[in-house]
C-alpha positions in Angstrom: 33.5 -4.0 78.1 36.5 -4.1 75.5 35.6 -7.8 74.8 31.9 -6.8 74.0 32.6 -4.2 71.6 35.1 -6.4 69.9 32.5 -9.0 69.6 29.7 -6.4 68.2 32.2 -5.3 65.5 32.6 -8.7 64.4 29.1 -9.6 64.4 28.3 -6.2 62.2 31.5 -7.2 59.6 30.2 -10.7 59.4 26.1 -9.6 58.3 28.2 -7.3 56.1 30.1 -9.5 54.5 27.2 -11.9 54.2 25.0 -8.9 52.6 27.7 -8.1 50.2 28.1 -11.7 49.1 24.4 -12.4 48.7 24.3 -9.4 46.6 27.0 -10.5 43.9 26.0 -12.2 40.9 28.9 -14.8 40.3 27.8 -15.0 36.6 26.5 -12.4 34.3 24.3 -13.8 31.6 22.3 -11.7 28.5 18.9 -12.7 27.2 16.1 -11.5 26.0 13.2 -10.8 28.3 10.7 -12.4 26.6 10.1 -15.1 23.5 7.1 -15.8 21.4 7.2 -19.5 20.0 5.2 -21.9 17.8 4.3 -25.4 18.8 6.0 -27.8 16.8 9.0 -25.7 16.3 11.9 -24.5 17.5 13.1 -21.7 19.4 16.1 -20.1 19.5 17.8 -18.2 22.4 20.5 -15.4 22.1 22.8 -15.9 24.9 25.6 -14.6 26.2 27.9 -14.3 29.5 30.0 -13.0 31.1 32.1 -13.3 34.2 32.1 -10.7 37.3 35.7 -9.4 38.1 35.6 -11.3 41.6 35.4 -15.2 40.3 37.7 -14.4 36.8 40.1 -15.4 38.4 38.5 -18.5 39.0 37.3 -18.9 35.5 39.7 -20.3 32.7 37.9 -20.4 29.4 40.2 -22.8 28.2 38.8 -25.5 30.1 35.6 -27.1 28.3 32.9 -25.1 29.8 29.3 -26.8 30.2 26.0 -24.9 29.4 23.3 -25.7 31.7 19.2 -24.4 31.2 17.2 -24.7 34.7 13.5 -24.3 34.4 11.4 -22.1 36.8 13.7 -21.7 39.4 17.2 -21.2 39.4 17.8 -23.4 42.4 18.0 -26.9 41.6 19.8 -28.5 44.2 16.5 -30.2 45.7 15.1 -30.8 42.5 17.5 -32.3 39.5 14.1 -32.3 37.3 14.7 -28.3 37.3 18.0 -29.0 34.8 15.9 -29.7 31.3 19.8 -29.4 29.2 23.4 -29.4 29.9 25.6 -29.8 27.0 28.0 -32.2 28.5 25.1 -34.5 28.9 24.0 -36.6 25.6 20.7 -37.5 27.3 18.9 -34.2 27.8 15.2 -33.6 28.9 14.7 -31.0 25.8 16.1 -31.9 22.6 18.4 -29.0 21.6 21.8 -27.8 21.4 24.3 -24.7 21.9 25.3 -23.3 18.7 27.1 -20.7 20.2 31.0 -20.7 21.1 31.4 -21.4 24.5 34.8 -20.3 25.0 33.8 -16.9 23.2 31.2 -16.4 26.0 28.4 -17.4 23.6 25.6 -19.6 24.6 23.2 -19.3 22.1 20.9 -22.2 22.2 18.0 -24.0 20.2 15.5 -26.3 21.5 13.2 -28.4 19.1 10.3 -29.8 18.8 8.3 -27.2 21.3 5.6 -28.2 22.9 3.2 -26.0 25.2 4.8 -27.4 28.7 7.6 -25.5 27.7 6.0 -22.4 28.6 8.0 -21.5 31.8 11.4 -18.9 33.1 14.7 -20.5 32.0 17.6 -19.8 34.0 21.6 -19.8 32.9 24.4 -22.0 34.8 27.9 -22.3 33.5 29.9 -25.2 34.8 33.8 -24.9 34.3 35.6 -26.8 37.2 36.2 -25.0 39.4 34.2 -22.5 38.4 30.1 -22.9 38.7 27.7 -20.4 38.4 24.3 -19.1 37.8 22.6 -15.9 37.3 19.9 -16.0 39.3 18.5 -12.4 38.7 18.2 -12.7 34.9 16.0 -15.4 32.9 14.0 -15.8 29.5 10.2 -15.8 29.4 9.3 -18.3 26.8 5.6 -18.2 26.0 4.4 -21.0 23.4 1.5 -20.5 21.5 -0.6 -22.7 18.9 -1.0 -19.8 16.5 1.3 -17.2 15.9 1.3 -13.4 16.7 0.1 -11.1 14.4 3.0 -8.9 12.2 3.1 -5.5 12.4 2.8 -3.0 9.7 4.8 0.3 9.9 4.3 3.3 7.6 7.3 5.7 6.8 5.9 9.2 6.4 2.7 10.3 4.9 1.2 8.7 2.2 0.1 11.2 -0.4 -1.2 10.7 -3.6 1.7 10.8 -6.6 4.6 10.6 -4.1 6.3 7.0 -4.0 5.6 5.8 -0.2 7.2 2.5 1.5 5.1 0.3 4.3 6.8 -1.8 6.6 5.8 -5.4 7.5 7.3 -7.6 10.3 7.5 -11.0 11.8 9.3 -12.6 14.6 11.3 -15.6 13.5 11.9 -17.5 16.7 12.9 -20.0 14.9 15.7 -18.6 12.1 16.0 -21.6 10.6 12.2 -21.5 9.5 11.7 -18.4 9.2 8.0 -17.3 8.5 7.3 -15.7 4.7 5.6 -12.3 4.4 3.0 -11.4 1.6 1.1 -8.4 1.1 -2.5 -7.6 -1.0 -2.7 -4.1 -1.8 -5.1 -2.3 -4.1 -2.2 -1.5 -6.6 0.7 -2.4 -8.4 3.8 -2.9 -5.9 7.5 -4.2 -5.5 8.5 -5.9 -2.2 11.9 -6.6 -1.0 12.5 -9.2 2.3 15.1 -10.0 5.1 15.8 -11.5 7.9 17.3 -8.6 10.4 18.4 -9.0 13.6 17.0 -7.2 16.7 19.0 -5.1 19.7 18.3 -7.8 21.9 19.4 -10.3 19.6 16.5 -12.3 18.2 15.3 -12.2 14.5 12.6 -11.0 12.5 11.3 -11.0 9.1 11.3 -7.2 7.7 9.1 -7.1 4.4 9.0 -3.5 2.4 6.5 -2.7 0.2 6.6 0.2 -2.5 3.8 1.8 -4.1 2.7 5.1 -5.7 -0.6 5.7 -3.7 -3.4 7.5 -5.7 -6.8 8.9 -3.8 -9.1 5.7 -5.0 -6.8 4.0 -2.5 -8.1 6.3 0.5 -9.6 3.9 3.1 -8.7 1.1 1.1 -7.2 -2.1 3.3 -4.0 -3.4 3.3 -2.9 -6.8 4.3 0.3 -8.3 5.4 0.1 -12.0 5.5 2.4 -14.2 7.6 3.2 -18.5 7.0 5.2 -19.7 9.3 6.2 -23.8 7.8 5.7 -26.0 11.0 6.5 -29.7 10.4 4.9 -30.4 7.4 2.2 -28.0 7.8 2.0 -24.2 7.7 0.7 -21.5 10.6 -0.4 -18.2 9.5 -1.6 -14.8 10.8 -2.3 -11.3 9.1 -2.6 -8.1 10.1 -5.0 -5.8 8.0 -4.5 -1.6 7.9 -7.0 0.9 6.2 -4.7 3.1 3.7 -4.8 7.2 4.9 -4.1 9.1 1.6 -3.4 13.0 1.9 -4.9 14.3 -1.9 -6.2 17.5 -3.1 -9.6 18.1 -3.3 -11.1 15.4 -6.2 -14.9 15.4 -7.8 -15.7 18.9 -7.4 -18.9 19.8 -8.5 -21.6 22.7 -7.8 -25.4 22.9 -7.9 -27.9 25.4 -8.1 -31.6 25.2 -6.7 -33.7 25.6 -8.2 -32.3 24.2 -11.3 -35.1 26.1 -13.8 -35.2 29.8 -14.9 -36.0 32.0 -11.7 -37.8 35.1 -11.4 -36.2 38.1 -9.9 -36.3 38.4 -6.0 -36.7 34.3 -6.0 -34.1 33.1 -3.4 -31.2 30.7 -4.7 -29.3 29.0 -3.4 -25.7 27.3 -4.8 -23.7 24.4 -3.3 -20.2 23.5 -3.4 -19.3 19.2 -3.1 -15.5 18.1 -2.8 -13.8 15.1 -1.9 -10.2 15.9 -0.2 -8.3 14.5 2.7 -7.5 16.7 4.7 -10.9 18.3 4.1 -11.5 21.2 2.2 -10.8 24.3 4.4 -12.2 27.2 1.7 -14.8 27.5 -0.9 -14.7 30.3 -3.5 -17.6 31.1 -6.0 -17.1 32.8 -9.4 -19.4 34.2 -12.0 -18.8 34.8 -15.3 -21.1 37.1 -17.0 -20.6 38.9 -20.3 -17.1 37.3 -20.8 -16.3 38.5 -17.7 -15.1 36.5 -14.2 -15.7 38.0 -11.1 -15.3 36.3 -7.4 -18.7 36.3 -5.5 -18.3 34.6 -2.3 -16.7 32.2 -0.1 -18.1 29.4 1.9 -19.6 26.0 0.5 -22.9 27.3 0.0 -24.2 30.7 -1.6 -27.6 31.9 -1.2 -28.7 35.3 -3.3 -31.7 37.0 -3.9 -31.9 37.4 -7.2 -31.6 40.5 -9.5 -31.4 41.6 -13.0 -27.0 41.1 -12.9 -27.0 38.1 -11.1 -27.7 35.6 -14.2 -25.3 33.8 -16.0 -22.4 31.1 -15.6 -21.0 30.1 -11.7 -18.4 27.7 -10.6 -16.8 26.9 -7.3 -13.2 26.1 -6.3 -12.6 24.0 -3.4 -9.2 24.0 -1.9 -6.8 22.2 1.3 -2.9 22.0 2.0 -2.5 19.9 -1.1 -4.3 21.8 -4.1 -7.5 22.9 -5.3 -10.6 21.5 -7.2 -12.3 22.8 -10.0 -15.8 22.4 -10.8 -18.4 22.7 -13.9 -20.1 25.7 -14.5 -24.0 25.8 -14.0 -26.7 28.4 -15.3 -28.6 31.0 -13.5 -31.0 32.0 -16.1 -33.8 34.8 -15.2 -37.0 34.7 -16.5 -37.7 37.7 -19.0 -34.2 38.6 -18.7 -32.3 35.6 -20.9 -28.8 36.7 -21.4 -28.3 37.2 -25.3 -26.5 34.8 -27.7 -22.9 36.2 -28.2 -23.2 37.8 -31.5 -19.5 35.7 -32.4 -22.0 32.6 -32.1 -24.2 33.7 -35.0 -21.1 35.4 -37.4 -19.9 31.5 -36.7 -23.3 30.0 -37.4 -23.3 32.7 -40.7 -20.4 31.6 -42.2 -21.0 28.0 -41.8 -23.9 28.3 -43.7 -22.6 29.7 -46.5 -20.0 27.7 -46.8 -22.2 24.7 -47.0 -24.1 26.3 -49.6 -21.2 27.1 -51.8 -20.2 23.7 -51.7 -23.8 22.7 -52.7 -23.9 25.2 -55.5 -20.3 23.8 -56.5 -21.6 20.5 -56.7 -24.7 20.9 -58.5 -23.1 22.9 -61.3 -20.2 19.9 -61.5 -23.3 17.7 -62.3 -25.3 19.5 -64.7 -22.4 20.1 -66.8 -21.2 16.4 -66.9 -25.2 15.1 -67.5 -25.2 17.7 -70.4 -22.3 16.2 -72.3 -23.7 12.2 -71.4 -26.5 13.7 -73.2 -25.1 15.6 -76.4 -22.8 12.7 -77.1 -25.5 9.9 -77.0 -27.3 12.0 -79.7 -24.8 12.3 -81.9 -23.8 8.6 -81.9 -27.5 7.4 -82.7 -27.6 9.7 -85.9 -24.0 8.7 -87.0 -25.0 5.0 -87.3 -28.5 5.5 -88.8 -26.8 7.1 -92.0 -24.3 4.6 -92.0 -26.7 1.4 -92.5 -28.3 3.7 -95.1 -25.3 4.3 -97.4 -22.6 1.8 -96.6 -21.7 -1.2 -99.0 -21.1 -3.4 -96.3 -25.0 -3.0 -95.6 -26.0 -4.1 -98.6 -24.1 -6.3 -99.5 -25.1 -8.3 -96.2 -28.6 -7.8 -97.6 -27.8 -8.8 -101.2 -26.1 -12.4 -99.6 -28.9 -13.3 -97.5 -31.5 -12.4 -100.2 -28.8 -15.0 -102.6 -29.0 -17.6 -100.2 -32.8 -17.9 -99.9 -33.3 -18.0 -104.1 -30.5 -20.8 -104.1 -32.7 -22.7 -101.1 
């Protein structure tokens, strides 16, 4: 009876033991789940290890230690084709290389030249005599498409007209050393400012920030970010477009009456409030201003009255949300029979205009007749002055005397 139990208890320690050891990871590697490549170009995997307390002291990282990738499954003893690299090998089946520093723990690595049969699960395998081992719970996803993944635009805060507002544009760079380049078409003026930024898991991106003072005309306006990734000798691009949502006070605000013409009292009329605004206007207020005097009326976007004798003259509306208020221009309400007099300011204006224009006139008109009087006087005198002189003077006839000589001579 002893000798069974004894054998049971070392059955149950040996499935233990066997539990526990398939259960232990031998190597610990890090990686990103997933990676979205180009075909044509490279890819580049952030990778690092480490080892589990168990095997370390198995492990000496000052012996060369070899990277190995395994494709699709991690067990590759019945099939060899499964190892696609191992850095100890100058003949690989992907062209690539680890930049990273083994003996740090780094494995970093970058395969070229991508093709779509690359698209698989890549496993990690450290080789380090004695020590071998690979993690066979963790692998990278690389997915490789012929046209790139759209970026993604990012909006800090809210965009409200007259406040300065920064959008956000990125692009995975799977392949850092050709990164793509990020543009943006906006409908204003802008600055932009780009970097390549590293990720928590490790792989890159292109970050692209844009800076802009949004005004409401740019409400429901697109926005484009606009990726080009070089491949080979060509270029790959994708975009990603985004309507602009501007917060602005109420704009345009205008009000109308109906009907538009002189109304008879008791006629029904009725007065309408229009306003562009984002948010939407939440209150419409009505004023009338009648004898110099304003008065609030009502609220909502449309007023209809019946008319009486003290409901003519001016109205305007103000619309208003969370981010201001918008004025509009004043229309009439003119009764028939019951026109509201001119302000008698308008005809003391109109008054002393008048007269003042006819001063001037008067001004003028004396200025002229006094100057055309003198022309006259003085042309007068002139003509006499010279008829008495051809009369009297010497010099006359002596001119009259030498031609009257020279003809008797002839």
């Amino acid at each position: 009876m002893a000798c069974s139990e004894n054998m049971f208890f070392l059955i149950v320690l040996f499935i233990s033991g066997v539990l526990v050891s398939f259960g232990q990871r031998n190597l610990i590697a890090t990686m990103p789940d997933r990676l979205d490549v180009l075909t044509g170009s490279c890819v580049q995997i952030p990778c690092s290890f480490d080892i589990p307390d168990q095997h370390k002291d198995t492990f000496n990282s000052t012996i060369l230690t070899s990277g190995v990738w395994i494709k699709g499954n991690q067990y590759f003893g019945e099939r060899p084709d499964r190892v696609i690299f191992n850095s100890s090998e100058t003949v690989n089946r992907y062209q690539g290389t680890i930049t990273g520093n083994m003996s740090q723990k780094n494995c970093t690595t970058v395969f070229f030249n991508v093709t779509t049969s690359y698209s698989d699960k890549y496993y990690f395998r450290i080789e380090s005599k004695p020590f071998r081992g690979t993690d066979t719970e963790k692998s990278v996803n690389i997915v490789v498409r012929d046209f790139p993944s759209s970026p993604i635009i990012t909006v800090s805060g809210e965009v409200k007209e007259g406040t300065p507002v920064s959008l956000n544009c990125s692009a995975v760079a799977p392949c850092p050393e050709h990164p793509p380049e990020l543009t943006w078409t906006l409908p204003t003026q802008f600055t932009t400012e780009n970097q390549l930024q590293e990720n928590p898991d490790q792989t890159k991106s292109v970050l692209s920030t844009v800076t802009f003072t949004p005004s409401y005309l740019h409400h429901e306006k697109n926005i484009t970010c606009t990726s080009v990734y070089p491949v080979g000798t060509s270029n790959k691009r994708a975009e990603h477009n985004m309507m602009l949502n501007v917060s602005f006070s109420p704009k345009d605000t205008s009000a109308s009456i109906s009907p538009a013409d002189s109304v008879l009292v008791g006629s029904c009329v009725n007065l309408t409030c229009s306003s562009t605004a984002n948010p939407p206007v939440t209150n419409f207020t009505w004023f009338q201003i009648s004898e110099g005097k304003t008065t609030q009326v009502a609220s909502g976007q449309s007023y209809t009255l019946n008319v009486t004798v003290g409901d003519g003259g001016l109205y305007y509306c103000e619309a208003r949300n969370s981010h201001g208020c918008g004025k509009s221009k004043k229309v009439q309400l003119a009764i028939k029979g019951h026109e509201e007099p001119v302000n008698p300011k308008v005809f003391e204006i109109v008054g002393k205009t008048l007269g003042l224009i006819f001063l001037f006139s008067l001004i003028v008109f004396s200025a002229w007749r006094r100057r055309t009087s003198r022309l006259t006087t003085g042309f007068d005198m002139t003509d006499r002055s010279q008829g008495l002189v051809g009369m009297n003077s010497p010099v006359g006839t002596v001119c009259s005397n030498q031609a009257t000589a020279g003809r008797g001579n002839q």
